[in-house]
N, C-alpha and C positions, 0 to 999 in steps of 0.2 A: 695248633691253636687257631681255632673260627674267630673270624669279623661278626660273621650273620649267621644266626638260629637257621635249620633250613625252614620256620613255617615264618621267618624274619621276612616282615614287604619290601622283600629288594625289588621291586618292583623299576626301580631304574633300568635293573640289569636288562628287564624284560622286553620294558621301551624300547631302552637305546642301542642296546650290546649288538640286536641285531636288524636296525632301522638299513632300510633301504634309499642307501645313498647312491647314486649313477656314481661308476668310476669313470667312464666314458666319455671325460673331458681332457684336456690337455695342459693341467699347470705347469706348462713348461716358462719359468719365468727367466727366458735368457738361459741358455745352456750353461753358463758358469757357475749361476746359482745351483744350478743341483750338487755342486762339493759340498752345499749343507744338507744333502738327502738324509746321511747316514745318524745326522744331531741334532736337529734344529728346525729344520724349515719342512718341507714338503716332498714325497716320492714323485721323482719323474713319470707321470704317468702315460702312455702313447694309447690310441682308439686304433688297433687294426682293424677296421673294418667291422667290428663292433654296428648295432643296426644298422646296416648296408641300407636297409631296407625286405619291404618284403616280398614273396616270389610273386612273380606274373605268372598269368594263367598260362602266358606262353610256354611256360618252363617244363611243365609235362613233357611236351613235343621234344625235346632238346635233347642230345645227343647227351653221353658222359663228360666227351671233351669239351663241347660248347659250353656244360654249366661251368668246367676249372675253367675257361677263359673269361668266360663271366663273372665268375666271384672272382678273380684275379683283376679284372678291369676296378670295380668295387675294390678292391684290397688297396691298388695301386692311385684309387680317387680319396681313400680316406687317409692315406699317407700323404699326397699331397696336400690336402685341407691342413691336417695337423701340422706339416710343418710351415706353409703359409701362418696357421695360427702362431706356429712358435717364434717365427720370426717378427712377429707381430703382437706379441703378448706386452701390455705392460706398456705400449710404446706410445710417444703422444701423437697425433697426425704432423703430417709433414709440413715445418713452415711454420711450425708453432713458437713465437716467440713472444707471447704474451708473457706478465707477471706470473699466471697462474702455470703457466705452462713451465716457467724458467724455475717455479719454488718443486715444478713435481718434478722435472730431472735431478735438481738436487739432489732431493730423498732418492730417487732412482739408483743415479748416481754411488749415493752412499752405501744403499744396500748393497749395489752391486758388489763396491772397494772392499765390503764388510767380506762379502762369500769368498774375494780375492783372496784377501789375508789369510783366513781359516784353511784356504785350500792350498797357500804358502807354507803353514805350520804341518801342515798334513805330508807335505813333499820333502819338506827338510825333514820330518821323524822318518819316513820309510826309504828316503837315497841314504840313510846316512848308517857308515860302517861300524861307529863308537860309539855304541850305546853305555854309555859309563853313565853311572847313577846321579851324576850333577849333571851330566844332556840330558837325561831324562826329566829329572827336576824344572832345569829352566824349560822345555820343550812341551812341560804340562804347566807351568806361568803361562807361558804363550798362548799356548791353547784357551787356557780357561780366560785369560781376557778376552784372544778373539772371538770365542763363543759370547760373551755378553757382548762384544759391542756388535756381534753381527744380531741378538736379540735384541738389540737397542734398536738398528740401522732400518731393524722389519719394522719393529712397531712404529717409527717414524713414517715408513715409506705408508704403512697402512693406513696412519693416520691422514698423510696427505693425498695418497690415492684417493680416500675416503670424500674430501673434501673439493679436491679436483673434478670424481666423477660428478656429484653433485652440485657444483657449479653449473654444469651444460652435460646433463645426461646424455645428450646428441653428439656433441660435439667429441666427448671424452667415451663413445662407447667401447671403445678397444679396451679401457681402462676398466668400466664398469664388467666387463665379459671377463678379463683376467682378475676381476677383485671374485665376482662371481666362483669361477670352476676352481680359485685357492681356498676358498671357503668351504667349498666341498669338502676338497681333500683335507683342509686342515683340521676337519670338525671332527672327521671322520679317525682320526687320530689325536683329538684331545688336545690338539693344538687352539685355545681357543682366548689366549690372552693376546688382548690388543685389539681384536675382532670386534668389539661392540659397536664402533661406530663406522666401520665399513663394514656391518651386515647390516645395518639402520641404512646405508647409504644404497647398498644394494636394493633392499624392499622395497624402499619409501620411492623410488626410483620407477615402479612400475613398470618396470620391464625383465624382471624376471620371476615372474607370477607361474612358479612350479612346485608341485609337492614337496619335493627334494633340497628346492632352495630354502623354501620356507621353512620346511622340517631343522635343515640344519642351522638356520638363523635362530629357531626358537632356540635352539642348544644354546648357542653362544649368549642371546639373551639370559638363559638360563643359568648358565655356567657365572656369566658377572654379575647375579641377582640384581638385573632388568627386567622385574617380571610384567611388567607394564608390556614391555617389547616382547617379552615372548609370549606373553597372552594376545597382542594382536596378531604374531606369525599364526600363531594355531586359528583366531580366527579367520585371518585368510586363508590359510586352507583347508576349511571346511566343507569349501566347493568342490574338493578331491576327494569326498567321503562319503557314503551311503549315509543317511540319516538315519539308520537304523547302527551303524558302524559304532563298535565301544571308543570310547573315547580314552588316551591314555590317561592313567589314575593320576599324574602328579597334576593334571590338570584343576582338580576341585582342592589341591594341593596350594596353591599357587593365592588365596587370601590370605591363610596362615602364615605362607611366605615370607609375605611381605610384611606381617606383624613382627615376627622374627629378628628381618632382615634389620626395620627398623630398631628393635633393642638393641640386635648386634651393633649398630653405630653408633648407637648409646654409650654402649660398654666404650667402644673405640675411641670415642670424642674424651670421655672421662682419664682411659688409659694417656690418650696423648698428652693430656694438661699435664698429668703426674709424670709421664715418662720415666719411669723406674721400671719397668717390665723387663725381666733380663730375658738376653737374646744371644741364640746359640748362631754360629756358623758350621755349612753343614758341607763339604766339600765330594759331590760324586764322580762318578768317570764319566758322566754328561753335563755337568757343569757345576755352579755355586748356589745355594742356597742359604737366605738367612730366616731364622724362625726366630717369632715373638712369644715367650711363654707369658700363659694366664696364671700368673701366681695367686692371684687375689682368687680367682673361680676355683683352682684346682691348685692346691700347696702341694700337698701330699706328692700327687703327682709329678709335679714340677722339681720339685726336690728327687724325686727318683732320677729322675731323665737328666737332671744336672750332674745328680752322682754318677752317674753312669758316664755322663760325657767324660768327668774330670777324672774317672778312673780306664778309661780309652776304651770301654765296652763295644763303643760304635765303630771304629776302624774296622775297615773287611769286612763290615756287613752289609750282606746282601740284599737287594731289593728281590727278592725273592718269589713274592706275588704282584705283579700289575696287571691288571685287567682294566682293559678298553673302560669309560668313562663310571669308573667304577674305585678303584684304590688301591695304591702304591703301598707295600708293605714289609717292614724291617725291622730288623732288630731280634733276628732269631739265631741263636749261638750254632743253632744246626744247619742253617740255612734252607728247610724244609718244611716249617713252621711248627715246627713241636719242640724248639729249645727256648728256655728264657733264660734269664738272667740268675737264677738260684732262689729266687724267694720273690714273695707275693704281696701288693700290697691294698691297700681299700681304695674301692670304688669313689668315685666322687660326682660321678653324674646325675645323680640328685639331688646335688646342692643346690640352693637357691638361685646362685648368682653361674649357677653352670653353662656354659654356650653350649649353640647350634653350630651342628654342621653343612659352612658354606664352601667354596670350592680355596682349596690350600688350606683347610684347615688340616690338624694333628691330631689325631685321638687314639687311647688305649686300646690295643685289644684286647680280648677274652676268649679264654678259654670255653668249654660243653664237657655235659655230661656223656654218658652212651646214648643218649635218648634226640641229643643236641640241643640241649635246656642249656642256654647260654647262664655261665655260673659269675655273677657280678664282681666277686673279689677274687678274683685269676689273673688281673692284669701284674704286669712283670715291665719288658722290655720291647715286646712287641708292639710296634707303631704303627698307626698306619695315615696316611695323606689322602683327602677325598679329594675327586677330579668334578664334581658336580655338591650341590647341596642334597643332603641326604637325611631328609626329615624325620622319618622311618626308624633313623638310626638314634634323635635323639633324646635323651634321658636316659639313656640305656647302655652311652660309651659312652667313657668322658673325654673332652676335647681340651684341649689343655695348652692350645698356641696355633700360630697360622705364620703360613710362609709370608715374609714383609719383602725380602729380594727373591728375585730367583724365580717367582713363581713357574717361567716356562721351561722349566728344568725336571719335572716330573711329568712332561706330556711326551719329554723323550726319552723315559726309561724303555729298555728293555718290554713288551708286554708277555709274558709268562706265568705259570703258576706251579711253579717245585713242590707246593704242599700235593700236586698232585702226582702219584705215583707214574702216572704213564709218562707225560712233560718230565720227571727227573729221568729217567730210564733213556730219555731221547739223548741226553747230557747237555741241553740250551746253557749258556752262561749267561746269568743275570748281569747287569748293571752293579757298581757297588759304593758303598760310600768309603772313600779314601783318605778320609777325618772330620773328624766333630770337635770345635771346641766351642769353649763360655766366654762371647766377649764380654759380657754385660751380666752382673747378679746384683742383688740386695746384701746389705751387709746384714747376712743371717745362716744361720749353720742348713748346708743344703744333707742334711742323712734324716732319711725316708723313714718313715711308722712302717713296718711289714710286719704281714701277720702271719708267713709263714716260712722257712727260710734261713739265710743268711747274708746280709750283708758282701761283696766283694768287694777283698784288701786292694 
């Protein structure tokens, strides 16, 4: 089962899947923090010697041995820089006991305690000899709180990193250079909640006026539908582009956006007054998630996805497809993307009152023909979560709910694609969802209209 038609304007994937971000920085924030490389935060990244620079003319002349002592010298200068940098990332200048200085070690501080913990739960599961089925139960409790509070601990520290550098761009540059090169990395991996206002504080800051930075600011603008902010990154960096250069397409994308963006608050403003919107809990082997279903836009659907829940359809299923700022995708019985659920039921994305896809939203997939004529009433059980707004895609899938917690729980799935024969053949293990249930429904009978099929007892 396909997401997108192949002649479908994924045009995101085109942009972004393979935008040219420099890896060549060093987010090393305090060596303890990388215990959250493997879930949450950031890959420790090192510059060996990466643009040393370029050769002298003297280099001709040069023996074989002279050039390995030469790039050795070079090897041995950009290790030192890096770990200067690493010891220094993140940190405030020395003697800093100002208000603003005492509130950013706090956060500091916290984030740090956060990556402690997680990396406390991590030692106690792998020393330990009794793996009995209640250690393992409370040992994945453990886990999955420390993993939110160390997603809490970040978005805090972002938030006041954010506001620190911007205070005295001068004074706080060690801060501004480390909010800098995590932004990279974290864009570049879909990590992009929280971001908004330390990639505003980055920019606006004028001092990091590069393609690269900009590029990946516009994302995170993008990503929390600030198209105002990402419409200025692109215009800044305009100066790094031929005038004759195409312009990426979401660009002329980006009025509409914002017309969208605005109903979607609409709808939200409306939803919260009423507050009846039932909401599932969705529990993976990278953390918690909670989702808000659109009963009012999409019944039909919503009622499928609940029966499903209440009859355990969702346990052990795999996240099967993730693709880089692209969508996370589940709920295929085969884990391959050619299994559903047993029966079929109708389309709803051309209802009136149907949403767009902005980032955490949920929508059905569909199935194709041989031709890959995406076939509207195919949708079953197969789900999928966007990492980006995906315009392209809407009136054409129906969206049917959006993550309310959790959101940075699907920027650390697994990225893989099992529908693809060579990736299954490798044997990669996805990510998986480890329970779903209904905390919250309407008092109304949740069994689905299908139109082709059967019901599972």
């Amino acid at each position: 089962m396909s997401l997108f038609s192949p002649d479908g304007a994924a045009f995101i994937a085109k942009e972004y899947a393979n935008m040219p971000f420099k890896t060549n920085h060093t987010p090393c924030f305090l060596i303890i923090l990388s215990t959250l490389t493997s879930t949450m935060l950031w890959p420790v990244e090192r510059s060996f010697g990466q643009g040393a620079g370029a050769p002298s003319k003297s280099r001709v002349r040069q023996t074989p041995e002279e050039r390995a002592v030469e790039k050795q010298k070079a090897i041995d200068l950009q290790n030192e820089l890096a770990s200067i940098r690493q010891k220094n990332f993140g940190m405030l200048p020395e003697g800093d006991v100002s208000e603003v200085g005492k509130r950013y070690q706090a956060a500091f501080d916290g984030f740090r305690e956060a990556a402690v913990s997680l990396n406390q739960v991590q030692m106690t599961f792998h020393l330990s000899t009794k793996l009995t089925q209640a250690f393992k139960d409370q040992i994945n409790d453990q886990w999955q709180s420390a993993l939110h509070k160390g997603h809490l601990a970040k978005e805090n520290w972002l938030k006041v990193a954010a506001e620190t550098f911007a205070n005295d761009s001068k004074k706080y540059a060690v801060i501004g250079e480390t909010l800098c090169a995590m932004m990279l990395t974290d864009v570049e991996q879909d990590r992009m909640d929280g971001w908004l206002e330390a990639a505003k504080a980055v920019v606006n800051s004028g001092k990091f006026e590069k393609e690269d930075v900009l590029r990946a600011a516009s994302l995170v603008g993008y990503a929390n539908s600030d198209f105002d902010f990402t419409e200025d990154c692109l215009v800044r960096s305009e100066k790094f582009h031929d005038a004759n250069e195409t312009k990426p397409k979401f660009v002329g994308e980006i009025s509409s956006l914002r017309e969208k963006w605005a109903r979607e608050l609409e709808f939200r403003k409306k939803e919260a007054e009423k507050n009846d919107n039932p909401q599932v809990e969705i529990i993976t082997s990278k953390g918690r998630m909670v989702l808000e279903l659109y009963e009012d836009s999409a019944p039909e659907t919503v009622k499928s996805f609940i029966y499903l829940i209440e009859h355990n359809f969702f346990s052990r299923k795999s996240f099967f497809r993730v693709e880089k700022h692209l969508v996370a995708q589940t709920g295929c019985e085969k884990g391959d993307g050619t299994g559903d659920a047993g029966y079929t039921i109708p389309s709803e994305a051309s209802l009136p009152d149907q949403r767009d896809h902005f980032r955490g939203s949920i929508a059905m997939a569909l199935g194709s023909d041989a031709n890959g004529k995406v076939l509207p009433e195919t949708g079953s059980s197969q789900v999928y979560f966007v990492f980006l707004p995906m315009s392209h895609l809407d009136g054409s899938y129906t969206v049917f709910g959006r993550i309310i917690e959790g959101q940075e729980t699907i920027s650390t799935l697994r990225v893989l694609n099992l529908a693809d024969p060579a990736q299954k053949k490798e044997g990669k293990q996805p990510d998986v969802i480890l329970s779903a249930k209904v905390v919250r429904k309407r008092d109304t009978e949740y069994k689905p209209k299908i139109l082709a099929g059967k019901l599972p007892k």
